[in-house]
N, C-alpha and C positions, 0 to 999 in steps of 0.2 A: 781317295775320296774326293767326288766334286766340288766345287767351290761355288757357292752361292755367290748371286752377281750382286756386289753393292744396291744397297737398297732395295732390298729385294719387298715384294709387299706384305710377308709377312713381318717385317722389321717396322714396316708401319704401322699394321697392327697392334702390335707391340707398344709401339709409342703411344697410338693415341690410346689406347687401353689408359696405360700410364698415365696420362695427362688427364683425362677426365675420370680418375679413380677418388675416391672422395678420401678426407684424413684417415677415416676408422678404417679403410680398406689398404690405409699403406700408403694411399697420394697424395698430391698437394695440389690439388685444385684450387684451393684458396689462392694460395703462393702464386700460382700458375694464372689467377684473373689479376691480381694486384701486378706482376712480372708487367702484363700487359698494358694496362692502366700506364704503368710508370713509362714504360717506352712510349707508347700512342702521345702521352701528355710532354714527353723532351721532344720527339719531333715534332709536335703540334708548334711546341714553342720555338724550336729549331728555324720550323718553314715559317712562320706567322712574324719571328725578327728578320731573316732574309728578305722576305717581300714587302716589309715595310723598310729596309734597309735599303734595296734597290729603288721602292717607287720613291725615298727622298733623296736620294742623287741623281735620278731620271727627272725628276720635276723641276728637283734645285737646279740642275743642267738645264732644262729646257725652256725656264723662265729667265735662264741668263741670257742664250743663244737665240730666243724668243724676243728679249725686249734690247739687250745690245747687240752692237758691232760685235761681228767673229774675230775681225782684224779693224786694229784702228790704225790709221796713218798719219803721221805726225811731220811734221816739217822740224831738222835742228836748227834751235835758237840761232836767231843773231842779230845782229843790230844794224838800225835804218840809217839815214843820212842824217837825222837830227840825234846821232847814239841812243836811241830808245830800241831797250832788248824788246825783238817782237817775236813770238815763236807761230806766226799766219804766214801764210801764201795766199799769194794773187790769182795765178795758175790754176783754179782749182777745178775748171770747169772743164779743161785740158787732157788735166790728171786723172779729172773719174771717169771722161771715155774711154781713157788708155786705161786704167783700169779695169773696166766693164768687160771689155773685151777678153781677159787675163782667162784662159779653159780652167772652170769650176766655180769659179764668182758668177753667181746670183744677183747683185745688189754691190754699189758704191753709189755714196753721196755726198756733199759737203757738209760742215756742221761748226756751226759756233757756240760753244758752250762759257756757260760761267756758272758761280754762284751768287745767290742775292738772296736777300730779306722778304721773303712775302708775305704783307698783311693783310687784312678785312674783318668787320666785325669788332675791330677792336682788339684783336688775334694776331701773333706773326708768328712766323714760324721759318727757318732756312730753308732753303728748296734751290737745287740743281737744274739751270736753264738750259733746253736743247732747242737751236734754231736751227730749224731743215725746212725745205717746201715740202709745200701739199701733197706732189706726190711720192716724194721721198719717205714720210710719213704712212703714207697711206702701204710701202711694201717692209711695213715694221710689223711683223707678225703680229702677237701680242700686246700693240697699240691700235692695230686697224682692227683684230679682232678679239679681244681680250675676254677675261672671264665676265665682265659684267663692264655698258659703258652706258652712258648716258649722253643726250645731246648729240648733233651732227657735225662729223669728222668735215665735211665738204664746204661747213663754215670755218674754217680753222682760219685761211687767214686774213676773220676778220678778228680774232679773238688768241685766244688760247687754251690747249687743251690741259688740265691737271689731272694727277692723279686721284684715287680716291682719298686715300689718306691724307694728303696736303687737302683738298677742301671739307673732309671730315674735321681735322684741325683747327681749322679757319671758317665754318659754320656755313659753310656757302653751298649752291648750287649752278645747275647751269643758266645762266644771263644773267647771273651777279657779274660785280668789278671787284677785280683783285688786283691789288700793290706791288707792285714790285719796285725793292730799293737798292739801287745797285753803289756802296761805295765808290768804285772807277767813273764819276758822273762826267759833267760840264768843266772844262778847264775855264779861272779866273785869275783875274788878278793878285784874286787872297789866297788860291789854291784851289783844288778841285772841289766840287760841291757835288753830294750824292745825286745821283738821277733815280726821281721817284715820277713812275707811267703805272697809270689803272688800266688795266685790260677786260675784256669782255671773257668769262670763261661761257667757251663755246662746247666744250669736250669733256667729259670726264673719263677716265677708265681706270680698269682694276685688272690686272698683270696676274694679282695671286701670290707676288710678293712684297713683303710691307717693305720693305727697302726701298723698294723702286717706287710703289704706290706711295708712297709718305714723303716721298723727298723730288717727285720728278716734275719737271713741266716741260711743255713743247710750245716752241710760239714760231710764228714763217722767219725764213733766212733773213731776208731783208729788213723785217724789224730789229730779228737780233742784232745782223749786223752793224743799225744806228742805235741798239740801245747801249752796247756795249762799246760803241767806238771803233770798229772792224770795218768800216766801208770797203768794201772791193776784199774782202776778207776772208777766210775760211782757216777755223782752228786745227781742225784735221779732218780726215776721210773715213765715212763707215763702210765697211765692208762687211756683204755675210758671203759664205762661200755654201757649195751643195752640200758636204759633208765639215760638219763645224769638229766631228770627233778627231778627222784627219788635217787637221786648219794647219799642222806646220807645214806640211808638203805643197802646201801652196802658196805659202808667205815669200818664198824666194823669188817667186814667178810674179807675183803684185806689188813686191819693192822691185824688179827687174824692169817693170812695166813704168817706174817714175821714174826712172834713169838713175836712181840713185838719189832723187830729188824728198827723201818721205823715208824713213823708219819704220815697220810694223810693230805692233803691240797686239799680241792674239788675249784671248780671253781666258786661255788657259795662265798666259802670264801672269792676267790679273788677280786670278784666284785661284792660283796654285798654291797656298798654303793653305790654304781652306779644301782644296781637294786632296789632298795631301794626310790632312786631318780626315776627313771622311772613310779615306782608304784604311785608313791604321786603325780609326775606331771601325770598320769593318771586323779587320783581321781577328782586334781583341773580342769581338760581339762571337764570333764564331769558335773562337775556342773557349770562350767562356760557356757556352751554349754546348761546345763538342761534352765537357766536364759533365754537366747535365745528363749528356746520353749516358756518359760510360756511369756515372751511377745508375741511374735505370736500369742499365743495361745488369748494370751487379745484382740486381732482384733473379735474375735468373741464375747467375751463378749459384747464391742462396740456397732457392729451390731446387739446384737439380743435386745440390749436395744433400739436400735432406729426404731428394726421391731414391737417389743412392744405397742411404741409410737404410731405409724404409724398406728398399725392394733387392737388399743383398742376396735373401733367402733364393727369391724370382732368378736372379743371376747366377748362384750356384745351381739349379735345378739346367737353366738354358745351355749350359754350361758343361753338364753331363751328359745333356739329349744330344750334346754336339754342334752348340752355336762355335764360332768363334769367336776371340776376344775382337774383331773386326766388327762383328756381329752386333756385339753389345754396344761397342764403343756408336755405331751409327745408331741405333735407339734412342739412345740417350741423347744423343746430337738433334735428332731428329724432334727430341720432344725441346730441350734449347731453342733449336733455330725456330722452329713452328710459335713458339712464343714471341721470339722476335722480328721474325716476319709479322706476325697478326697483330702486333702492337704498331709496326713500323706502317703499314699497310691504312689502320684507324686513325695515327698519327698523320701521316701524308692528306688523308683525304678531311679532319678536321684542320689542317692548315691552308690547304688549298679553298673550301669553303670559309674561311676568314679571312684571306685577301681577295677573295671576289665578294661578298658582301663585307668588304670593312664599314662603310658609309652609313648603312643601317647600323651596324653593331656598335659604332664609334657613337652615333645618334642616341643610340640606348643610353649609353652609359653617360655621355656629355647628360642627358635626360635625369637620371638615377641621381646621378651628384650633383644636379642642380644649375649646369651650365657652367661654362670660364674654364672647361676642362684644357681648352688647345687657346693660345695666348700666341695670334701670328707676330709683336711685334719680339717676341724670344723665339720664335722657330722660324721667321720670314719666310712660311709656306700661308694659305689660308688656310688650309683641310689636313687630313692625315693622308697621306699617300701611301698605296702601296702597289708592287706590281710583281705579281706572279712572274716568275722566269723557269724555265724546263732545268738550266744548268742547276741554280738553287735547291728546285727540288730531288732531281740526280745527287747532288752532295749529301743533300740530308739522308737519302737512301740507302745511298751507297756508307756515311757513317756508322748509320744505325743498325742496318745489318752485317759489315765488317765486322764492327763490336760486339755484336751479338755472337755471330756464330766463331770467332776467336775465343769469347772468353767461354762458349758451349764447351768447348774441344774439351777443356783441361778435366770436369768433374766426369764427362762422358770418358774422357782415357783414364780415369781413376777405377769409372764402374770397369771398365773391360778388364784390368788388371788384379781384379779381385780373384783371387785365391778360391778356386770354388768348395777345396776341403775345410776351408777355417768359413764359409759362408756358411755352412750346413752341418759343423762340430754340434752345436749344441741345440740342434733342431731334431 
């Protein structure tokens, strides 16, 4: 006797019969839109956590690598001819041509940094001092073009440029005077006395992260270097390179390049416990979320046990015309997977239109509940971010249909197996 070739079209017949047979007629059509519903709604939420999981590590990534140094350079501590530990170079202007030149470096510069006191208004607040030139400034991604600035960068040094958040704090605008009080002041007689200079803010910008918006200021090299005591000084070097993902493979060639005179510190050092954290609440977001599908996914087991029940009789009759238990078993599979396909299918395409309009959808609801929904200084992003990726959505597909047509198999080999003289005993 011939052998019908797997999935033959009458086996689909067959299926979709089955699947749109109403309860009174022996199916589960009920069962069989719910099945889908439940799957459509884990991978909606499957893909909709992934692409906001991705776009706040791409954002939080790219406002780091955006607003700092890829590699900082640091000179080791030591001490001058009067024993005062100094940790600056002189050299500095030297070291960033040798630098510059390093194949994949972008960008070096010198930089004097400190912290100080910033007040106005009657207001102070701490804030993080970075002294660089104008044009050094000006090839800072995310300070030359940032999410929103105010005032002109080309005035910087007559003034200083802050962030949002430090003059949101401090009440002020552009061509206010803002305070700065730096402990390390004027050496006396009686000991050192703080050095307090008013500055013109020239600059404002917004980076998009409150960390850096809230705590930053830029003011030219040459000031810093007299406010803070650094004459002929530089605290260390910025560096950004072409690809900041690949920044160790080029750390050895930019400390090669000082003769050994400079340390790197990449960025990944700086916040590798914090990406580190990102990754692992990754992992758990995804299996927590995987847990999700395989229940959805259980709604079809459910149903195909109870189309089983229902359609025994159907299986002893196919069964005697001469299907074979191959036969039945792909039916049944067939009415499974079709579940889990068309759920998976409504699911993908409601998660992909929720990371491409998240911005309206997130505006609804911020809307609905009144606003204060996203609070940047506990998420140090401004917005919600998300970003579609092809691999993401390939995971969720590839789960949701694994699960699906694995846990099909067992109640479809159950119908195949069915005895067709005890289906039809008492018929």
């Amino acid at each position: 006797m011939a052998r019908t070739a797997p999935f033959a079209g009458f086996e689909w017949m067959i299926a979709w019969r089955y699947l749109r047979a109403r309860r009174r007629e022996g199916g589960v059509s009920v069962m069989s839109v719910i099945s889908v519903v439940g799957v459509a709604l884990a991978v909606f939420a499957l893909i909709a956590t992934l692409a906001v999981r991705s776009g706040f590590r791409t954002e939080f990534v790219n406002t780091i690598i955006g607003a700092n140094a890829h590699v900082t350079l640091y000179a080791t501590p030591s001490y001058d001819e009067n024993g005062v530990l100094t940790r600056g170079f002189a050299d500095f202007d030297s070291l960033t041509a040798k630098v510059s030149q390093v194949p994949g470096v972008t960008r070096a510069a010198p930089l004097v940094t400190s912290q100080v006191m910033a007040a106005a208004q009657g207001r102070s607040t701490g804030v993080e001092v970075f002294g660089e030139r104008l044009d050094d400034v000006k090839t800072i991604p995310l300070i030359s073009t940032p999410e929103q600035a105010q005032g002109d960068l080309e005035r910087f040094d007559e003034g200083v440029a802050i962030g949002s958040g430090v003059a949101r704090e401090l009440g002020i605008g552009v061509g206010d005077n803002i305070r700065l009080i730096s402990p390390d002041g004027t050496p006396t007689p009686f000991g050192v006395t703080p050095r307090i200079t008013d500055y013109e803010v020239v600059y404002i910008f917004q980076v998009g992260r409150y960390d850096i918006d809230r705590t930053r200021i830029y003011m030219p090299l040459a000031e810093a270097q007299s406010y803070f005591n650094r004459e002929g000084l530089a605290d260390a070097l910025e560096v950004l390179v072409e690809d900041p993902e690949a920044v160790d493979t080029v750390v050895p060639g930019i400390v090669g390049a000082t003769g050994g005179a400079l340390y790197g510190f990449t960025w990944r050092d700086q916040w590798q416990s914090f990406l580190q954290a990102l990754k692992m609440e990754d992992n758990i977001m995804f299996v927590i979320l995987s847990i999700l599908v395989l229940v959805a996914s259980m709604n079809i087991v459910s149903g195909l046990i109870m189309l089983v029940k229902n359609k025994g009789r159907d299986v002893g009759i196919l069964r005697t015309m001469g299907l074979s238990e191959g036969s039945i078993l792909r039916v049944f599979f067939i009415c499974g997977a079709s579940i889990g396909t068309v759920g998976t299918i409504i699911g993908v395409l409601m998660g992909c239109l929720f990371a491409i309009y998240i911005d309206p959808i997130f505006n609804a609801v911020n809307f609905i509940l009144g606003g204060g929904v996203w609070d940047p200084s506990v998420r140090y992003l401004s917005k919600l971010p998300a970003e579609l990726r092809l691999d993401d959505v390939l995971s969720a597909v590839a789960l949701s249909l694994g699960l699906s047509f694995t846990i099909t198999y067992f109640p479809a080999r159950r119908a195949a197996r069915l005895n067709p003289v005890e289906a039809l005993r008492y018929e």
